[in-house]
N, C-alpha and C positions, 0 to 999 in steps of 0.2 A: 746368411746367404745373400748375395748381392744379385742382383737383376741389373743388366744391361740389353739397351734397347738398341739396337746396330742398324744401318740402314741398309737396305737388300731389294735390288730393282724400282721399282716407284712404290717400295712401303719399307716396313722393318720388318726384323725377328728380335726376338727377345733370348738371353742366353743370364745360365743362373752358373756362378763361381762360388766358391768356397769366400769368405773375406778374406782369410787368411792363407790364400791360395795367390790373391790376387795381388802383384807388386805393384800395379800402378795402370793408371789409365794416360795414355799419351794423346791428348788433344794437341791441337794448335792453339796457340795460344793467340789472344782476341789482337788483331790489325786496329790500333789505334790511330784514326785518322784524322781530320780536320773539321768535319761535319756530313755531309751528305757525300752519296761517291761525287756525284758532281764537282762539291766545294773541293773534296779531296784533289779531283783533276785537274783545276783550275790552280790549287796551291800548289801543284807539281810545276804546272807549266810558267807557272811566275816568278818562279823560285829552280832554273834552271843549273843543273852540276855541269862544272866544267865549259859553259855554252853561253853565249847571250840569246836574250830570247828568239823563239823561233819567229815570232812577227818583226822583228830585225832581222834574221836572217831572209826570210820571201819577199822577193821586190815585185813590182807591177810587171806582167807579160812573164814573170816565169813559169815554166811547166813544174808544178808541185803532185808528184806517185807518194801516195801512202799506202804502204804494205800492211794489209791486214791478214789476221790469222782464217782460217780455212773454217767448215763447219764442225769439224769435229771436233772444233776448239773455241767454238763459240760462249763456253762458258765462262771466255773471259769477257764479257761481255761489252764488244767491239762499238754495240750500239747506244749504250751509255757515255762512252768516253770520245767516240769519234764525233760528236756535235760538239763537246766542246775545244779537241782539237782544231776543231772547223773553224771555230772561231778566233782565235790564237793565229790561225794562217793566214783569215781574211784578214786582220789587221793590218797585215804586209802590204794589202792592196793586192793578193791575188785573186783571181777570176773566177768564177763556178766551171767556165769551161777549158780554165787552164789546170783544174785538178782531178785527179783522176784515182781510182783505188785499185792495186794489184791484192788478188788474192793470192798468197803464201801456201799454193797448194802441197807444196815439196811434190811426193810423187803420188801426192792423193787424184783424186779422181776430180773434174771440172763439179760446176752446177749448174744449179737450174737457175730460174729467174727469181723463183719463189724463193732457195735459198741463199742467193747474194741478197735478197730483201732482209731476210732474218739478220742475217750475220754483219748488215747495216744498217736495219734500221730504215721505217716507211720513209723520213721526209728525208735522209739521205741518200737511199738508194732512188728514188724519185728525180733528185736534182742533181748527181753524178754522175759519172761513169763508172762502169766496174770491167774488170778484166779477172781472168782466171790465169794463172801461170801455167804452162805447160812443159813439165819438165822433157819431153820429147820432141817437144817443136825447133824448128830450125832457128827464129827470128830470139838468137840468142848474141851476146857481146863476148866475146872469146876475151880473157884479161891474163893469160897466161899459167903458169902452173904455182901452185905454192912449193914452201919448203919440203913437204911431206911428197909432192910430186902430184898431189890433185890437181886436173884439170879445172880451170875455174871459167865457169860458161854460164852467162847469168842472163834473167830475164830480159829484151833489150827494149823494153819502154819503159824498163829503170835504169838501165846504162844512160839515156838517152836524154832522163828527164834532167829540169835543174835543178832539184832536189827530190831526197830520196829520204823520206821518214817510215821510221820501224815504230809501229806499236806491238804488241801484245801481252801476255804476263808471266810473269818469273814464277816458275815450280822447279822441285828437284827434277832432274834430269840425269836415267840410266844410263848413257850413252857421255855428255856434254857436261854432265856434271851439275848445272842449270838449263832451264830455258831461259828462253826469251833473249833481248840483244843480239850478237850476230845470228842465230839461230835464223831469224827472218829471211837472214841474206842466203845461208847455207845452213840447211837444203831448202827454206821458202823457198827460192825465185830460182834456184841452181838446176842446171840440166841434171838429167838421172845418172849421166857421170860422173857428173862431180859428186853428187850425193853418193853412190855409191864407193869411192874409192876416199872420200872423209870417211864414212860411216866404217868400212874396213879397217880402221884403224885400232876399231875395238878389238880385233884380233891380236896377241901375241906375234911378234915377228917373224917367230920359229916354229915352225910346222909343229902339230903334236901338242902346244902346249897352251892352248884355250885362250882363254879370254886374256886381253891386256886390261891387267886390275886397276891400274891410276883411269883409266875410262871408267868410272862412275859416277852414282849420286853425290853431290856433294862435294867433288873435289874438280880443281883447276889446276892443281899441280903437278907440273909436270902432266897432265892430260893432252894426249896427241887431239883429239879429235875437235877440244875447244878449241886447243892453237890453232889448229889449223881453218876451224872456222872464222876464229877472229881476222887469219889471217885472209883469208878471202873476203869478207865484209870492208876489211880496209882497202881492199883493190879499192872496191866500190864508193867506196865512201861517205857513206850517209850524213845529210847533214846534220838528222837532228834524231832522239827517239823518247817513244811514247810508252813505257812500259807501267803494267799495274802491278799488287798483289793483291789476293784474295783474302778473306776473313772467312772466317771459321763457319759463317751463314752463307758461304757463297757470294759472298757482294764486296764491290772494290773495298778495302779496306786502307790500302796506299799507292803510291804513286810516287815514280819517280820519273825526271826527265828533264830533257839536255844532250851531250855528249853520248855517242853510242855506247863507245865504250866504258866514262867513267860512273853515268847516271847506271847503267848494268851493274857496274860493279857493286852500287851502293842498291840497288836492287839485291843483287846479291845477299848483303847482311843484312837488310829487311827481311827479307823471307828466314833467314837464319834464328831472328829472333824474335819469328811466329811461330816455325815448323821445324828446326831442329834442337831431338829431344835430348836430353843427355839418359844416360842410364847405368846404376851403378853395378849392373850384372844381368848377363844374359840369360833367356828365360828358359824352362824345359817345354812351354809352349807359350805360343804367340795367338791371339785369334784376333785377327784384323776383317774390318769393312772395307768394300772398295771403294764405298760412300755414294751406292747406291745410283740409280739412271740421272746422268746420262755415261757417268764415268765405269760401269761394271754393264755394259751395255753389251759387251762378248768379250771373252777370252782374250784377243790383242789389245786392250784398253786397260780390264783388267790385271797383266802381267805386272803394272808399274806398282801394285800394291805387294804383291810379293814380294819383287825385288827390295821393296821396303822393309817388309816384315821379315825376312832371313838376316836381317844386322841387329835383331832382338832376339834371336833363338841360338841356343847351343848347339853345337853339331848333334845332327842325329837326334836335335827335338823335332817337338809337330810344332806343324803349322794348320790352323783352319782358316781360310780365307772365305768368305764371303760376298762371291760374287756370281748377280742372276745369271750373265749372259744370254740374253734373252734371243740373240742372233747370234750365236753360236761363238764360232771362231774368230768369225770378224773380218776373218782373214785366210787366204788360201794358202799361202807359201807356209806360215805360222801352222798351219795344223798338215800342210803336206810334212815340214823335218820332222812334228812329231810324230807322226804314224807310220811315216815308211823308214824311219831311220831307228834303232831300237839303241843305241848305244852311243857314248859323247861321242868318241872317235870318228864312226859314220856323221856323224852333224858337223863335227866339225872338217873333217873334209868336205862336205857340201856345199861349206861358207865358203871356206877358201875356194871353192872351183868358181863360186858365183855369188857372190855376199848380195844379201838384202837386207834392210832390218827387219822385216816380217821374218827371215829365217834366223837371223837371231833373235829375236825375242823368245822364239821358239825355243831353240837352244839354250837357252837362260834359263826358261821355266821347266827343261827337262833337269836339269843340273840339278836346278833347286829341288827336283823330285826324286833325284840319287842320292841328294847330300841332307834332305831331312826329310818326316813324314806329314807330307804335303797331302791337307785333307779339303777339298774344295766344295762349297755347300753352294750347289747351283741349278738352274733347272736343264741344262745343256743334257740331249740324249746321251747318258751313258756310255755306250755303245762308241762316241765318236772319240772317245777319250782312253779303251782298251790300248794297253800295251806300253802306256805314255809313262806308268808309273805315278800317276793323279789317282788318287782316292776320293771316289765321287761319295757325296751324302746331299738326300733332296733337303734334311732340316739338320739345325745348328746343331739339334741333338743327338741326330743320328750319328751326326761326326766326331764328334766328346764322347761319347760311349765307343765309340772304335779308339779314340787316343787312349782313354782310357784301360781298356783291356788290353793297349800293347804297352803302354807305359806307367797305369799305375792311377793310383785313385791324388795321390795329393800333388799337384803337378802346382810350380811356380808359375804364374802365369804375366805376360802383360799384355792388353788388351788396347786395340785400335780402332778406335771409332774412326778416324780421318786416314786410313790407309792409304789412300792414293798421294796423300799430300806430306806427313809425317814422317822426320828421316829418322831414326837413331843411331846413337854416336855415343860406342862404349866409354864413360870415362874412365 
């Protein structure tokens, strides 16, 4: 019998498999980097794709915006790698008061003081400025419409500055296929229309017929919603970006940077060949971690682990998911499609009257509870989750004895420690 220790809010659970139950455990695999994240950022930035370096490109007297990610994504850990960008800029002969940091709120909410400090860091947010993006504010640069017909309406003290640097870090991406790269530009710094009528692209063109499937993890092909990001970033034009990836401990483990678009792309197969798994067959259950607080923090943070774990399960296998949710839903639109709407159809017209991604997410994670048995081991009241077709259990075991009893004592399993991060890709 094997023991596996899964991480579950700020601790673990422990869950016991059969061995020969168990097809495989799908980690990430270790980010080999250069030495310290520091040394890693610093080889990134010396060593620019596509780009001469960015202290070549910053002259004396320019205005230098760097777009940082927002709090909810502070785990890319902005205040590690933004000093040494820092430094890289000053070389150019820029000024402390010619630079300035937008935060990449998309449609999240502003902050406080305390956390523009977090998400920069004491002796930087001390010596800068910081700005919040307001996807609803006026003081926006109108750059016309893309191919897909998006309005594109962007931050205007990034239209504005003389250069415009993207950092943040490459994960799979439900929606974009990756983060990071344009992603900064749209929906970071983008008015709430333009974000919403990208983000509607994840719909099917034709009434009735759900999600458009090239809109996901992992793919760029043919994906409306990246083109069309990318395509709005290059209105803008950034000159230079700063993007990381993660390691299996949570800590920078690489770094790419240069070219928006080319240093992305090779961000791109970095992550490819940490987090996607290959597998030689799908499973009759899956039981993934969300990888524990900050990322299984509620129900909307949580969903990206799912959507990971259904590209490992057979039709009509279970799924246990693993996540506390210790704030519930996370999210209001997210748990209003799920409760008042009982059926795809009704969700999916709801999108179409008025897309969000909080109601899609929603609508994803109902799918996923029609199309296999979706067992969620979390501390979330019960009660808020009736009707949604979510199968609530307070322990790992409560949840494995209900798979059990609908499907059977010897079930193939594969098991995910890094849910949130972890793509798999039937070969």
């Amino acid at each position: 019998m094997g023991v596996y220790d899964l991480k579950f809010g700020k601790g673990s659970v422990k869950i016991e498999i059969r061995d020969e139950d168990v097809l495989g455990l799908m980690k990430s695999r270790e980010a080999h980097g250069a030495g310290t994240e520091a040394e890693v950022i610093a080889k990134a930035l010396e060593n620019p794709i596509g780009s001469t370096r960015l202290s070549e490109k910053v002259n004396p007297g320019e205005t230098v915006c760097v777009v940082v990610c927002d709090l909810t994504r502070s785990w890319q850990r902005p205040s590690v790698y933004l000093p040494v960008l820092l430094q890289e800029i000053k070389k150019g002969g820029a000024m402390d008061e010619d630079i300035f940091f937008l935060i990449a709120t998309g449609t999240h909410r502003a902050h406080s003081p305390a956390e523009h400090r977090a998400i920069l860091g004491d002796e930087v947010y001390a010596r800068y400025r910081v700005f919040d993006h307001d996807c609803l504010a006026s003081a926006m640069t109108d750059f016309g419409r893309t191919t897909s017909g998006t309005p594109v309406r962007l931050n205007k003290l990034a239209a504005d500055a003389s250069h415009v640097i993207l950092t943040g870090a490459i994960t799979y991406h439900f929606l974009s296929g990756w983060s990071g790269g344009r992603k900064s530009v749209l929906p970071g710094i983008a008015s709430y229309e333009s974000v919403m009528a990208n983000h509607a692209l994840a719909l099917n063109p034709l009434p009735t017929k759900g999600r458009n499937d090239v809109c996901r993890s992992g793919n760029v092909d043919g994906n409306l919603i990246h083109l069309d990001m990318t395509e709005a970033a290059a209105m803008l034009a950034p000159s230079f970006l700063l993007n990381v990836v993660m390691n299996a401990d949570g800590k920078i483990g690489q770094a790419v940077a240069g070219d928006w678009r080319l240093a992305h792309e090779a961000g791109m197969r970095a992550l490819d060949s940490i987090d996607r798994i290959e597998i030689p067959r799908l499973a009759d259950l899956v039981i993934a971690s969300a990888c524990g607080y900050p990322k299984d923090i509620n129900l909307y943070q949580s969903a990206k682990t799912l959507f990971n774990a259904q590209d490992a399960v057979r039709p009509g296998g279970a799924i246990v998911m693993l996540a506390s949710c210790a704030e519930g839903y996370g999210n209001d639109e997210m748990q209003m499609i799920l409760r008042e709407f009982k059926d795809a159809d009704g969700r999916e017209a709801e999108l179409r009257r008025a897309f969000t991604i909080a109601k899609y997410v929603g609508y994803c994670t109902a799918l996923a509870a029609e199309r296999f048995d979706f067992h969620l081991v979390t501390d979330i009241d019960p009660g808020l989750l009736d009707g949604t077709g979510i199968r609530i259990s307070r322990t790992a075991d409560e949840a494995l004895a209900k798979v059990r009893a609908a499907h059977g004592a010897n079930l193939k399993t594969w098991i995910m420690p890094h849910g949130a991060y972890t793509l798999p890709r039937l070969a």
